[in-house]
LUMKOLTI-615714 format. One record per residue (C-alpha): residue number from 1; x, y, z. Coordinates in nm, 3 decimals. Layout:
// residues N
    k        x        y        z
  NUM        X        Y        Z
...
***
This chain:
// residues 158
    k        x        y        z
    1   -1.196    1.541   -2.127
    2   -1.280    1.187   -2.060
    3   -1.591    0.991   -2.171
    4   -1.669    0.859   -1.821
    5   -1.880    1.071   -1.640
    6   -1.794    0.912   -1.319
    7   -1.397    0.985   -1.337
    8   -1.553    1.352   -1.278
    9   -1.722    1.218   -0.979
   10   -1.536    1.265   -0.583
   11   -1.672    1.051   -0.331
   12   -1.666    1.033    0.048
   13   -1.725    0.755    0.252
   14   -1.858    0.864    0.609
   15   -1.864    0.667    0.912
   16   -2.055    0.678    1.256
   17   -1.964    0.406    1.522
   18   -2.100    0.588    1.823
   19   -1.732    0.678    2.060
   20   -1.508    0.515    1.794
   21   -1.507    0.634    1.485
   22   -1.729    0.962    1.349
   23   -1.637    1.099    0.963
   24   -1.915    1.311    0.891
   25   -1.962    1.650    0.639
   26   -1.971    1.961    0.797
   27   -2.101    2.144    0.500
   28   -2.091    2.048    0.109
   29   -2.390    1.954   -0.109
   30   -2.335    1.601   -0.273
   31   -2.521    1.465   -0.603
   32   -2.577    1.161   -0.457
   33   -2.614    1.013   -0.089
   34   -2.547    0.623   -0.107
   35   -2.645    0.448    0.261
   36   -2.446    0.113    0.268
   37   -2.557   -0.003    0.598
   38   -2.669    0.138    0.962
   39   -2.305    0.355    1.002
   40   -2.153    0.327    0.675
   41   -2.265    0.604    0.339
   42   -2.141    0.724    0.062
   43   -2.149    1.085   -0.105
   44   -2.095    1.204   -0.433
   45   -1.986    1.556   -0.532
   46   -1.957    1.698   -0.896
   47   -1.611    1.882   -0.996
   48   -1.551    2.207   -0.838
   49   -1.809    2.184   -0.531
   50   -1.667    2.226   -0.189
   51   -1.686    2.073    0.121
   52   -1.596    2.045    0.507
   53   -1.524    1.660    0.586
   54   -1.456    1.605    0.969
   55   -1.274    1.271    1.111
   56   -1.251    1.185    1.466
   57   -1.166    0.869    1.640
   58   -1.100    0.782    1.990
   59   -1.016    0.461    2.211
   60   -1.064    0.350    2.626
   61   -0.785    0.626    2.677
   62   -0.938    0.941    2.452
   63   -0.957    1.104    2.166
   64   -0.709    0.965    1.906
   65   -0.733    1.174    1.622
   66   -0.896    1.481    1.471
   67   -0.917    1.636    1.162
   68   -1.078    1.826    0.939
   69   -0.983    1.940    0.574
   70   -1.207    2.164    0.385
   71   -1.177    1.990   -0.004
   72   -1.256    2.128   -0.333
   73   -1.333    1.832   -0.602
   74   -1.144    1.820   -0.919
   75   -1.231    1.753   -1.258
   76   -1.050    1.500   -1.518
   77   -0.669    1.588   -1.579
   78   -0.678    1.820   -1.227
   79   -0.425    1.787   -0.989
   80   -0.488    1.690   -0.652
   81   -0.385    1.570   -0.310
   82   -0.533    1.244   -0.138
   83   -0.734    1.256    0.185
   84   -0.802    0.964    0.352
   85   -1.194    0.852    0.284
   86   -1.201    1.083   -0.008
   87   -1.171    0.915   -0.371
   88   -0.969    0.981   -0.564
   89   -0.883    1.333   -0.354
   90   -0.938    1.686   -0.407
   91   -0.773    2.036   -0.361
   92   -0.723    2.064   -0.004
   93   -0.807    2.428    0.089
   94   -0.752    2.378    0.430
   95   -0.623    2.062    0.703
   96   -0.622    2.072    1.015
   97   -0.542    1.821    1.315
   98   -0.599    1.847    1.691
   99   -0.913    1.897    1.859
  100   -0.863    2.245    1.935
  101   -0.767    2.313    1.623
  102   -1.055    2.151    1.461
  103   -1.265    2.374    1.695
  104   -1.145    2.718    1.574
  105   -1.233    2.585    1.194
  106   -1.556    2.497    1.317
  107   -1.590    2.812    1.488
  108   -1.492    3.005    1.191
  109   -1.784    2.815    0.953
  110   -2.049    2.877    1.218
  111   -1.922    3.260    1.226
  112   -1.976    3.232    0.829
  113   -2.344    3.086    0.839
  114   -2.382    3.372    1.123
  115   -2.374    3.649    0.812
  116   -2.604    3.382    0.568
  117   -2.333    3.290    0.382
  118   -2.335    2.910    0.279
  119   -1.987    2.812    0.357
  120   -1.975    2.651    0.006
  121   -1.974    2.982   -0.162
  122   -1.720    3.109    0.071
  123   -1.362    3.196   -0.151
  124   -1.142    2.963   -0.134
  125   -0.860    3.197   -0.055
  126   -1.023    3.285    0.247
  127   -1.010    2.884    0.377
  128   -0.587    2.882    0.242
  129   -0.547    3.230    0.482
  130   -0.760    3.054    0.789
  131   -0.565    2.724    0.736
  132   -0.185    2.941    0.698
  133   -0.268    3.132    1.020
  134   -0.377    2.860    1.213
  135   -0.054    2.676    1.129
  136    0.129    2.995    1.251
  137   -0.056    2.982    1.571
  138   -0.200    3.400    1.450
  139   -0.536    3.532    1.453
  140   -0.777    3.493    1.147
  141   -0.905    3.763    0.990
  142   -1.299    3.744    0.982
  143   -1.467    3.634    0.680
  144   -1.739    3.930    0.611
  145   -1.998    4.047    0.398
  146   -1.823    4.288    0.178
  147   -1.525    4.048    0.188
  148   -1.738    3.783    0.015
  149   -1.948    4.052   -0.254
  150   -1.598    4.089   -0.369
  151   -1.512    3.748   -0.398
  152   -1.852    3.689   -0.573
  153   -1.755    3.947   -0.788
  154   -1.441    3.820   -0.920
  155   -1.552    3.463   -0.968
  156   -1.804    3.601   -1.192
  157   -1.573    3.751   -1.428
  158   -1.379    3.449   -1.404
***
Protein backbone atom coordinates (compact mmCIF):
# COMPACT_ATOMS: atom_id res chain seq x y z
CA UNK A 1 0.00 0.00 0.00
CA UNK A 2 1.24 3.40 -0.78
CA UNK A 3 1.39 6.47 1.52
CA UNK A 4 -0.35 8.79 -0.96
CA UNK A 5 -3.82 8.81 -0.59
CA UNK A 6 -4.34 10.32 -3.91
CA UNK A 7 -2.53 7.39 -6.04
CA UNK A 8 -5.89 5.60 -4.73
CA UNK A 9 -7.81 8.35 -6.28
CA UNK A 10 -9.46 7.85 -10.32
CA UNK A 11 -10.43 10.91 -11.90
CA UNK A 12 -12.56 11.93 -14.86
CA UNK A 13 -12.46 14.93 -16.67
CA UNK A 14 -15.96 15.71 -18.34
CA UNK A 15 -16.64 18.01 -21.06
CA UNK A 16 -19.80 19.87 -22.49
CA UNK A 17 -19.30 22.10 -25.67
CA UNK A 18 -22.91 22.20 -26.75
CA UNK A 19 -22.87 19.93 -30.59
CA UNK A 20 -19.11 19.25 -30.28
CA UNK A 21 -17.95 17.57 -27.67
CA UNK A 22 -20.28 15.99 -24.57
CA UNK A 23 -18.28 13.46 -21.88
CA UNK A 24 -20.60 13.26 -19.17
CA UNK A 25 -21.35 10.30 -16.22
CA UNK A 26 -24.19 8.31 -16.70
CA UNK A 27 -24.19 6.94 -13.24
CA UNK A 28 -21.22 6.68 -10.52
CA UNK A 29 -20.97 8.63 -7.24
CA UNK A 30 -17.61 10.65 -7.10
CA UNK A 31 -15.83 11.99 -3.75
CA UNK A 32 -15.20 15.03 -5.19
CA UNK A 33 -16.73 17.28 -8.10
CA UNK A 34 -13.95 19.87 -9.22
CA UNK A 35 -15.65 22.69 -11.82
CA UNK A 36 -12.64 24.15 -13.82
CA UNK A 37 -14.54 26.49 -15.92
CA UNK A 38 -18.15 26.92 -17.70
CA UNK A 39 -17.71 23.22 -19.74
CA UNK A 40 -14.77 21.76 -18.23
CA UNK A 41 -14.99 19.46 -14.38
CA UNK A 42 -13.38 17.13 -12.76
CA UNK A 43 -14.55 13.97 -10.64
CA UNK A 44 -13.01 11.94 -8.21
CA UNK A 45 -13.91 8.33 -7.34
CA UNK A 46 -12.41 6.19 -4.43
CA UNK A 47 -11.03 2.51 -5.37
CA UNK A 48 -13.58 0.01 -6.22
CA UNK A 49 -16.68 2.44 -7.05
CA UNK A 50 -18.20 2.11 -10.43
CA UNK A 51 -19.27 4.16 -13.01
CA UNK A 52 -20.93 4.78 -16.57
CA UNK A 53 -18.73 7.54 -18.45
CA UNK A 54 -20.34 8.49 -21.91
CA UNK A 55 -18.23 10.37 -24.83
CA UNK A 56 -19.72 11.75 -27.87
CA UNK A 57 -18.43 14.13 -30.41
CA UNK A 58 -19.67 15.26 -33.67
CA UNK A 59 -18.64 17.81 -36.58
CA UNK A 60 -20.72 19.95 -39.69
CA UNK A 61 -21.16 16.30 -41.17
CA UNK A 62 -22.50 14.20 -37.84
CA UNK A 63 -21.85 12.36 -35.18
CA UNK A 64 -18.14 11.37 -35.01
CA UNK A 65 -17.80 9.20 -32.24
CA UNK A 66 -19.59 7.40 -29.42
CA UNK A 67 -18.77 5.57 -26.60
CA UNK A 68 -19.43 4.50 -23.49
CA UNK A 69 -17.39 2.18 -21.04
CA UNK A 70 -18.80 1.29 -17.74
CA UNK A 71 -15.28 1.53 -15.34
CA UNK A 72 -14.54 0.13 -12.05
CA UNK A 73 -11.60 2.22 -10.17
CA UNK A 74 -8.61 0.45 -8.92
CA UNK A 75 -6.65 0.65 -5.96
CA UNK A 76 -2.62 0.94 -5.63
CA UNK A 77 -0.72 -2.12 -7.28
CA UNK A 78 -4.25 -3.02 -9.41
CA UNK A 79 -4.12 -3.66 -12.84
CA UNK A 80 -5.90 -1.72 -15.23
CA UNK A 81 -6.68 -0.57 -18.74
CA UNK A 82 -6.59 3.24 -19.86
CA UNK A 83 -9.68 5.09 -21.09
CA UNK A 84 -9.31 8.16 -22.58
CA UNK A 85 -10.36 11.15 -19.93
CA UNK A 86 -10.02 8.70 -17.15
CA UNK A 87 -6.68 8.95 -14.93
CA UNK A 88 -4.83 6.79 -14.54
CA UNK A 89 -7.71 4.07 -15.90
CA UNK A 90 -9.77 1.52 -14.39
CA UNK A 91 -11.24 -2.04 -14.97
CA UNK A 92 -13.26 -1.69 -17.94
CA UNK A 93 -16.43 -3.80 -17.34
CA UNK A 94 -17.88 -2.91 -20.38
CA UNK A 95 -16.96 -0.55 -23.95
CA UNK A 96 -18.87 0.12 -26.31
CA UNK A 97 -18.75 2.32 -29.63
CA UNK A 98 -21.47 3.36 -32.10
CA UNK A 99 -24.47 5.21 -31.37
CA UNK A 100 -26.72 2.40 -31.48
CA UNK A 101 -24.73 0.56 -29.54
CA UNK A 102 -24.35 3.11 -26.91
CA UNK A 103 -28.20 3.17 -26.93
CA UNK A 104 -28.87 -0.49 -25.98
CA UNK A 105 -26.28 0.13 -22.84
CA UNK A 106 -28.24 3.00 -22.01
CA UNK A 107 -31.31 1.16 -22.41
CA UNK A 108 -30.15 -1.62 -20.32
CA UNK A 109 -29.16 0.98 -17.14
CA UNK A 110 -32.55 2.68 -17.42
CA UNK A 111 -34.18 -1.01 -17.42
CA UNK A 112 -31.93 -1.44 -14.12
CA UNK A 113 -33.11 1.86 -12.28
CA UNK A 114 -36.71 0.56 -13.58
CA UNK A 115 -36.43 -2.39 -10.65
CA UNK A 116 -34.63 0.43 -7.98
CA UNK A 117 -31.52 -0.89 -8.41
CA UNK A 118 -28.66 1.82 -8.44
CA UNK A 119 -26.67 0.74 -11.37
CA UNK A 120 -23.56 1.08 -9.11
CA UNK A 121 -24.50 -1.90 -7.11
CA UNK A 122 -25.27 -3.80 -10.16
CA UNK A 123 -22.53 -7.10 -10.45
CA UNK A 124 -20.07 -6.54 -12.43
CA UNK A 125 -20.40 -9.81 -14.23
CA UNK A 126 -23.61 -8.81 -15.35
CA UNK A 127 -21.95 -5.47 -17.30
CA UNK A 128 -18.85 -8.24 -18.85
CA UNK A 129 -22.12 -10.59 -20.16
CA UNK A 130 -24.08 -7.24 -21.60
CA UNK A 131 -20.75 -5.95 -23.10
CA UNK A 132 -19.76 -9.93 -24.64
CA UNK A 133 -23.27 -10.16 -26.17
CA UNK A 134 -23.40 -6.94 -27.59
CA UNK A 135 -20.07 -7.60 -29.30
CA UNK A 136 -21.70 -10.85 -30.65
CA UNK A 137 -24.54 -8.90 -32.00
CA UNK A 138 -27.06 -11.59 -29.29
CA UNK A 139 -29.67 -10.65 -26.98
CA UNK A 140 -28.91 -9.68 -23.26
CA UNK A 141 -30.26 -11.41 -20.69
CA UNK A 142 -32.22 -8.99 -18.28
CA UNK A 143 -30.66 -7.88 -15.20
CA UNK A 144 -33.47 -8.76 -12.36
CA UNK A 145 -34.29 -8.67 -8.91
CA UNK A 146 -33.45 -12.09 -7.77
CA UNK A 147 -30.48 -11.94 -10.18
CA UNK A 148 -29.02 -9.06 -8.14
CA UNK A 149 -30.14 -10.58 -4.22
CA UNK A 150 -27.78 -13.18 -5.39
CA UNK A 151 -25.12 -11.11 -6.44
CA UNK A 152 -25.56 -9.09 -3.17
CA UNK A 153 -25.28 -12.18 -1.55
CA UNK A 154 -22.04 -13.34 -2.73
CA UNK A 155 -20.23 -10.04 -2.47
CA UNK A 156 -21.07 -10.19 1.07
CA UNK A 157 -19.29 -13.26 1.80
CA UNK A 158 -16.61 -11.99 -0.23
Amino acid sequence: MTDNPLALITTVELTWIEKQVQRWLRFGRPVTDTILDRQRRLLSFAPGSVFAFVRWASNEYGTVESHIDIVRTVGSGEDYQTVLCVRPGGEVLLHQNSWPRVQRVLEAIDAVEAQDIDPIEVSPDYWRHLHHRLEARQQPDTYTKTRHRAWLRRRALQ
